[in-house]
C-alpha positions as CSV (number, residue, x, y, z in Angstrom):
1,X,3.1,1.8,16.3
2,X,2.1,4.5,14.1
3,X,-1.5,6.3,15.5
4,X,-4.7,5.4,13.4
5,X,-4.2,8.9,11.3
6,X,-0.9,9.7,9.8
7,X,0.0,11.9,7.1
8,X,1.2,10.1,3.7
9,X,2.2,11.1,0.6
10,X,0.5,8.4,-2.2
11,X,0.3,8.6,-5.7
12,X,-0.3,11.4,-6.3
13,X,2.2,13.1,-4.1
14,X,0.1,15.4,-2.1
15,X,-0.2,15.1,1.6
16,X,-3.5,13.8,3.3
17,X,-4.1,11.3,6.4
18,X,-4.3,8.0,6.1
19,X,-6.3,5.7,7.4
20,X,-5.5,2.2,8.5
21,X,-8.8,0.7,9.6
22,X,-9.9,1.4,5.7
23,X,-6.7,0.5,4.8
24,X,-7.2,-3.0,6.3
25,X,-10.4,-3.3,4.3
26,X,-8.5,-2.4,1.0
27,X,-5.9,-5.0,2.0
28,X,-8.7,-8.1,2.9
29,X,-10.7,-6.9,-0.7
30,X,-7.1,-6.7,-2.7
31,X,-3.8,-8.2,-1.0
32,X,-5.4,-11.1,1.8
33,X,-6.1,-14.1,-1.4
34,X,-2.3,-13.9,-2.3
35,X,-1.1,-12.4,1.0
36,X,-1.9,-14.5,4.1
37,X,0.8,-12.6,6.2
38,X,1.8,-8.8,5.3
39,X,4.1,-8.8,2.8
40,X,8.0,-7.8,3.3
41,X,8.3,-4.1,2.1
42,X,12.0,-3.7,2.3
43,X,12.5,-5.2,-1.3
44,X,10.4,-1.9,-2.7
45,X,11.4,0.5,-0.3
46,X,8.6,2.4,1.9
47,X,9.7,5.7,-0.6
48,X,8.1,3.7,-3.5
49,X,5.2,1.6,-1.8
50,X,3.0,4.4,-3.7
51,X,4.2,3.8,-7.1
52,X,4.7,0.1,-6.2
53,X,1.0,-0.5,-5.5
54,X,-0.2,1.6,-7.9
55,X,1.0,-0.3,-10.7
56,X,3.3,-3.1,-9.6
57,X,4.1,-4.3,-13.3
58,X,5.5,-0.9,-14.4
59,X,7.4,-0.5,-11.4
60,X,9.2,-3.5,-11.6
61,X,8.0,-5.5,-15.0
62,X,9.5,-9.0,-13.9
63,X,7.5,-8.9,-10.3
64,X,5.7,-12.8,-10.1
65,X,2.6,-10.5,-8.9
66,X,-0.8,-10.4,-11.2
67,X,-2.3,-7.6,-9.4
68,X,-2.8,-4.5,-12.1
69,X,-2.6,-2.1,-9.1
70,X,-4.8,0.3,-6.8
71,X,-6.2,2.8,-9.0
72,X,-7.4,5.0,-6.2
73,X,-4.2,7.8,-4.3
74,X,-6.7,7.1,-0.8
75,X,-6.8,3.6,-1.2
76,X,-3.3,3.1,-1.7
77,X,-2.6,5.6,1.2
78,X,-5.0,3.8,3.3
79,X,-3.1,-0.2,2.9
80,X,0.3,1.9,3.3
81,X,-1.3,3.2,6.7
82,X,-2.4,0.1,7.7
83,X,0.9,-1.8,6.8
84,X,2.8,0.6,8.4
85,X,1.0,0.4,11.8
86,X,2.1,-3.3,12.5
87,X,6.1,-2.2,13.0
């Protein structure tokens, strides 16, 4: 398990920690209505979860997801974080 403050490179490609208690509060707000399990990452690739959740139509324009995206670098950081900390 990954430890509650890991470094991550988001959006914007500079290095800060992440945090995945506010992570899992970004995920209930954004992800949990669609999402009732976390979803399978190894379609996107953990390399492109960033640009993935940023904007998931321009990453991959036939994705069946209506989500425009996480606007905020910490936010999408922070869901990475707390994704990552359940393998």
């Amino acid at each position: 398990m990954i430890a509650c403050a890991i470094a991550a490179v988001g959006a914007t490609g500079a290095a800060r920690a992440a945090d995945p208690v506010a992570g899992k509060v970004v995920y209930e707000k954004n992800c949990r209505k669609c999402h009732k399990a976390l979803p399978h990452t190894e379609r996107i690739g953990d390399a492109n979860l960033p640009r993935y959740l940023a904007n998931p139509k321009k990453y991959n324009p036939k994705t069946a997801m209506d989500f425009r995206g996480l606007k905020r670098a910490s936010d999408i950081d922070n869901v990475i974080a707390y994704i990552m900390s359940f393998r």
